[in-house]
C-alpha positions as CSV (number, residue, x, y, z in Angstrom):
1,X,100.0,-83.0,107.8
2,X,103.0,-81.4,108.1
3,X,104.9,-83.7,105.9
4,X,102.1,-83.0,103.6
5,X,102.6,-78.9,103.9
6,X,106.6,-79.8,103.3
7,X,106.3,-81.7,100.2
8,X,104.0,-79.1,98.6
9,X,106.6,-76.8,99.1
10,X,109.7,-79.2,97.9
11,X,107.7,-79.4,95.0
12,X,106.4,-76.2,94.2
13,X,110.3,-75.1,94.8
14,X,111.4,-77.3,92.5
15,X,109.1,-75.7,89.6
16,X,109.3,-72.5,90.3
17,X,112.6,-72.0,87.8
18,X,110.4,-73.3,85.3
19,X,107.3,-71.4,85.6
20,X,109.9,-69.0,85.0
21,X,111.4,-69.7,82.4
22,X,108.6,-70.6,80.9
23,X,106.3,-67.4,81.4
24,X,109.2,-65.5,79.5
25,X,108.8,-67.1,76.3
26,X,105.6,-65.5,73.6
27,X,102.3,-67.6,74.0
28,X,101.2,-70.2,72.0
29,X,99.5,-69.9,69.1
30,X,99.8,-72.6,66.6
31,X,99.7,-76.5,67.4
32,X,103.7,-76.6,66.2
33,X,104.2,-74.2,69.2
34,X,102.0,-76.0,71.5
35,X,104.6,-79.0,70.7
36,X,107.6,-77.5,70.6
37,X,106.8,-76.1,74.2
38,X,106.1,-79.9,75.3
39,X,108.8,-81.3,73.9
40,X,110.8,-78.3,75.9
41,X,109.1,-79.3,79.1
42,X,109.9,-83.2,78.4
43,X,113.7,-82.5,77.8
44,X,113.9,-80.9,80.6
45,X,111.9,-83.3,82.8
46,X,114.0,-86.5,81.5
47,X,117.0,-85.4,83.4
48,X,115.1,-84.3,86.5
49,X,113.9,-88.1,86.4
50,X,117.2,-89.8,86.4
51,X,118.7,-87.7,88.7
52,X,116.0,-88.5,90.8
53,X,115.9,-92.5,90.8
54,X,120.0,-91.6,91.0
55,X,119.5,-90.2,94.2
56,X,116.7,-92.7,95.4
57,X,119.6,-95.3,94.6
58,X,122.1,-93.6,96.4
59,X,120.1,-93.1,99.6
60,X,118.9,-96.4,99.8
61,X,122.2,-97.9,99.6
62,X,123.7,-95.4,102.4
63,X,120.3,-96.1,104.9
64,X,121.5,-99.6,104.2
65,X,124.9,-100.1,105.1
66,X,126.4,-96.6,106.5
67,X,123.1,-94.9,108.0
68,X,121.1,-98.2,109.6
69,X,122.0,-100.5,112.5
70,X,123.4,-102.7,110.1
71,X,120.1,-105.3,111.3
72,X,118.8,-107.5,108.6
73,X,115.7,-105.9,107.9
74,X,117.7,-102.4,107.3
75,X,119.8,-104.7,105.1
76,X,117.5,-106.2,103.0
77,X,115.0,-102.8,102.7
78,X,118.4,-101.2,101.3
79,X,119.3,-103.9,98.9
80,X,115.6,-103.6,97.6
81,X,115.4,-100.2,97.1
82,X,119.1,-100.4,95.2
83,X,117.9,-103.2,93.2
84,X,114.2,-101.9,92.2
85,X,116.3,-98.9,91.2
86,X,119.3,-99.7,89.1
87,X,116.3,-102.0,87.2
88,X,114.3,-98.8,87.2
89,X,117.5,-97.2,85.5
90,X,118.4,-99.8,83.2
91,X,114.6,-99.7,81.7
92,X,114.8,-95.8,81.5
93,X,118.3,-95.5,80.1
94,X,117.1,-98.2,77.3
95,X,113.8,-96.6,76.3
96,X,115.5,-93.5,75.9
97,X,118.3,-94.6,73.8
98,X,115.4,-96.4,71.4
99,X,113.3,-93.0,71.5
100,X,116.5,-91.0,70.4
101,X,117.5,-93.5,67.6
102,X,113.7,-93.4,66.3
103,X,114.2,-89.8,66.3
104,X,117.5,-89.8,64.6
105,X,116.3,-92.6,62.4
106,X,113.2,-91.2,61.4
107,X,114.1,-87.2,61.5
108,X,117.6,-86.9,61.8
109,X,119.6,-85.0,63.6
């Protein structure tokens, strides 16, 4: 429960600067504003989610080999979590170089 009660919080944290942020700008009235504030919310997001599966990376390879007792199944837990990641990476660095050359390709810059 308490880990529960602590990620609510971690999350609500990590919003907070954009509920500001967001509450400051005029209200939406047309569809073209309705997308221009998603497409706002997306850009920002995109980042937040590579730094995130960065980090994931990063921690699984120091449990592995500078936090754990350097037994096998530490080991091999790490190695996963490093691999599952840089793939998860890869994917997300290559759909979004596709998206933004659609973009460019279609609308410009």
């Amino acid at each position: 429960m308490k880990k529960q009660i602590a990620h609510i919080v971690v999350i609500t944290l990590a919003f907070t600067p954009l509920a500001v942020v967001f509450a400051q700008q005029p209200p939406i009235t047309t569809l073209g504003g309705f997308l221009d504030r998603l497409i706002g919310i997306i850009n920002i997001l995109i980042p937040l989610i590579f730094a995130i599966t960065f980090l994931t990376i990063t921690w699984g390879a120091i449990k592995a080999w500078i936090m754990g007792d350097a037994t096998e199944n530490d080991i091999d837990a790490g190695k996963k979590i490093v691999f599952v990641g840089v793939i998860a990476l890869t994917i997300m660095v290559s759909i979004w170089g596709i998206v933004r050359l659609l973009k460019n390709g279609l609308f410009g810059e």
